[in-house]
C-alpha positions as protocol buffer text, in pm:
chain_id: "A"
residue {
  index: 1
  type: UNK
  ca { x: 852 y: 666 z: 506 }
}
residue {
  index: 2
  type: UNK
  ca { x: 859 y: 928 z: 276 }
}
residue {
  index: 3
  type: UNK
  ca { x: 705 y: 959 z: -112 }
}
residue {
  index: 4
  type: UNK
  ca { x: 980 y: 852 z: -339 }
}
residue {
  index: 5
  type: UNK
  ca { x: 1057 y: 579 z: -126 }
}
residue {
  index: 6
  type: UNK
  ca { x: 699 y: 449 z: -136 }
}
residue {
  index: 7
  type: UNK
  ca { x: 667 y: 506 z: -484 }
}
residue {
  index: 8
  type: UNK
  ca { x: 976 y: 323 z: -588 }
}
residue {
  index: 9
  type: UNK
  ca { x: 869 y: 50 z: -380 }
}
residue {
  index: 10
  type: UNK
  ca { x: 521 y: 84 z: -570 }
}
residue {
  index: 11
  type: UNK
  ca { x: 698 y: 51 z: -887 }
}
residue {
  index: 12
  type: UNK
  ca { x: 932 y: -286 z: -834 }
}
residue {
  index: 13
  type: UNK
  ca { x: 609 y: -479 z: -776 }
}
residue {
  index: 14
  type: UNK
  ca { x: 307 y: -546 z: -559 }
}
residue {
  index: 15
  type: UNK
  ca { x: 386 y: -432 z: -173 }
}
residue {
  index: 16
  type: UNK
  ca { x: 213 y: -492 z: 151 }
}
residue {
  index: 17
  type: UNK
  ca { x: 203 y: -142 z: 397 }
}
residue {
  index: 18
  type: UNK
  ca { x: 207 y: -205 z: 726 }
}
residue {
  index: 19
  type: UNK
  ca { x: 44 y: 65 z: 937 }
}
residue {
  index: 20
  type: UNK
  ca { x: 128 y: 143 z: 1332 }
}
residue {
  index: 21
  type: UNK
  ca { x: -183 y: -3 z: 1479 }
}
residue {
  index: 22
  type: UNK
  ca { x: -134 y: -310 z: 1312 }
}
residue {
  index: 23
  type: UNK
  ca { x: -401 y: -280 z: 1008 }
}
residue {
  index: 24
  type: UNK
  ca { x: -238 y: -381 z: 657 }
}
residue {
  index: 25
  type: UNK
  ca { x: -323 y: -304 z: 281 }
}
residue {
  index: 26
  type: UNK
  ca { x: -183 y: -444 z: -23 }
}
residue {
  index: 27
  type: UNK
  ca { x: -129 y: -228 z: -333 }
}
residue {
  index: 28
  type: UNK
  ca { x: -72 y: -503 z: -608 }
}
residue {
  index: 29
  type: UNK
  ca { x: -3 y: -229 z: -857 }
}
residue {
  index: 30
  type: UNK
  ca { x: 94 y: 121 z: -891 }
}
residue {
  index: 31
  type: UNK
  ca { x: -263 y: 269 z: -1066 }
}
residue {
  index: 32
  type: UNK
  ca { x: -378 y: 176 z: -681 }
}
residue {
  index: 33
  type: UNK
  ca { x: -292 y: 436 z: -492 }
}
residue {
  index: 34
  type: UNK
  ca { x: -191 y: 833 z: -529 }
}
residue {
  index: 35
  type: UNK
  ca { x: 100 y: 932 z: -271 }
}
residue {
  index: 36
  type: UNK
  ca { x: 132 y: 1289 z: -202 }
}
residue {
  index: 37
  type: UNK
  ca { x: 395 y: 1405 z: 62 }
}
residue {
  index: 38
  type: UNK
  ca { x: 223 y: 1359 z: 329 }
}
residue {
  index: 39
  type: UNK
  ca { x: 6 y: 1022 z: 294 }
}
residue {
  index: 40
  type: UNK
  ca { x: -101 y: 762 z: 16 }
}
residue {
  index: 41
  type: UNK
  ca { x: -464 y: 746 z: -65 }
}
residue {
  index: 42
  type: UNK
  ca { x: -518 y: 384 z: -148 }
}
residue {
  index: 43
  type: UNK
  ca { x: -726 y: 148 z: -342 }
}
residue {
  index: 44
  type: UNK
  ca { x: -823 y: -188 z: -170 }
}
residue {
  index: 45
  type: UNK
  ca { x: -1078 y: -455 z: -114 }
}
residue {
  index: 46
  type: UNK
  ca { x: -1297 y: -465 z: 183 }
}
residue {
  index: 47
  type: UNK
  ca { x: -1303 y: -809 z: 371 }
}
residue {
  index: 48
  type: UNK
  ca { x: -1680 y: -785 z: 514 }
}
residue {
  index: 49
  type: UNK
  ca { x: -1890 y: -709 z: 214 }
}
residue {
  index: 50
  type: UNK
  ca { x: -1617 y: -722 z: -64 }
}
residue {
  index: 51
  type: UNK
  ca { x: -1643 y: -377 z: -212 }
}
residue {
  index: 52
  type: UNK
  ca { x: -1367 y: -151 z: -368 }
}
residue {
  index: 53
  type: UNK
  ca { x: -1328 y: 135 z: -86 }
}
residue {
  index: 54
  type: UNK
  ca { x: -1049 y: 418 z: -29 }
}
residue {
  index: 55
  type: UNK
  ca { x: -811 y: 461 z: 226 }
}
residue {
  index: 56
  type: UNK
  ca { x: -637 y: 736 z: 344 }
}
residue {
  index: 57
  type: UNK
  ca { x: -274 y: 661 z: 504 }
}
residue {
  index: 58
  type: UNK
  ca { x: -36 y: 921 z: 628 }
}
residue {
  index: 59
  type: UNK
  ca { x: 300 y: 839 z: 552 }
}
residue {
  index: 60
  type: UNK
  ca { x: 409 y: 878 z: 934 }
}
residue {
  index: 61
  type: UNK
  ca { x: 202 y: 623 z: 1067 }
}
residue {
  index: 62
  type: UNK
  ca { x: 348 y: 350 z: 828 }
}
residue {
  index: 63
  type: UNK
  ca { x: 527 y: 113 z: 1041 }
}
residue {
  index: 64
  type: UNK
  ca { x: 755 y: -48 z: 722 }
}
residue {
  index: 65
  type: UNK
  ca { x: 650 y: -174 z: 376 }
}
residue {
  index: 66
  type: UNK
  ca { x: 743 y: -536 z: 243 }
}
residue {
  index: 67
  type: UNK
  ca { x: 724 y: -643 z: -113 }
}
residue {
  index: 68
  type: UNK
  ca { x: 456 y: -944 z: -208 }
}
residue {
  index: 69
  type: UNK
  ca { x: 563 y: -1260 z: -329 }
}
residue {
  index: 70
  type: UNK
  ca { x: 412 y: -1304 z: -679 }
}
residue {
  index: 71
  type: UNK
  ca { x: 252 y: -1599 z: -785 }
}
residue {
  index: 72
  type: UNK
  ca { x: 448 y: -1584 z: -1105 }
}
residue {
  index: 73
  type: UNK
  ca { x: 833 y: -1662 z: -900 }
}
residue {
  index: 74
  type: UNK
  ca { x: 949 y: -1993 z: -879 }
}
């Protein structure tokens, strides 16, 4: 994965990024998350107590990147 392709996926709608040990975060829009060219620091919601947090994920540890259905598609 490299920048522009992660921020052109960013930009055609919400994505899910996959990570190589498995873990997953969703970016539902672009204002959550800065990519530089070596990782993406991102925005997301913690499960266990619910609280915005940050994550920082290098770019060569993401396994792929799939978009999110949106609840607005038929």
């Amino acid at each position: 994965m490299d920048r522009e392709e992660l921020l052109a996926l960013m930009k055609a709608g919400p994505i899910r990024i996959l990570m190589n040990d498995g873990r997953e975060y969703s970016v539902e829009h672009p204002s959550e998350a800065i990519v530089s060219d070596i990782s993406a620091y991102v925005l997301y919601r913690s499960q266990t107590d619910g609280k915005l947090k940050a994550m920082v994920l290098p770019l060569v540890t993401m396994a792929g990147v799939e978009p999110i259905a949106s609840d607005q598609e038929d």
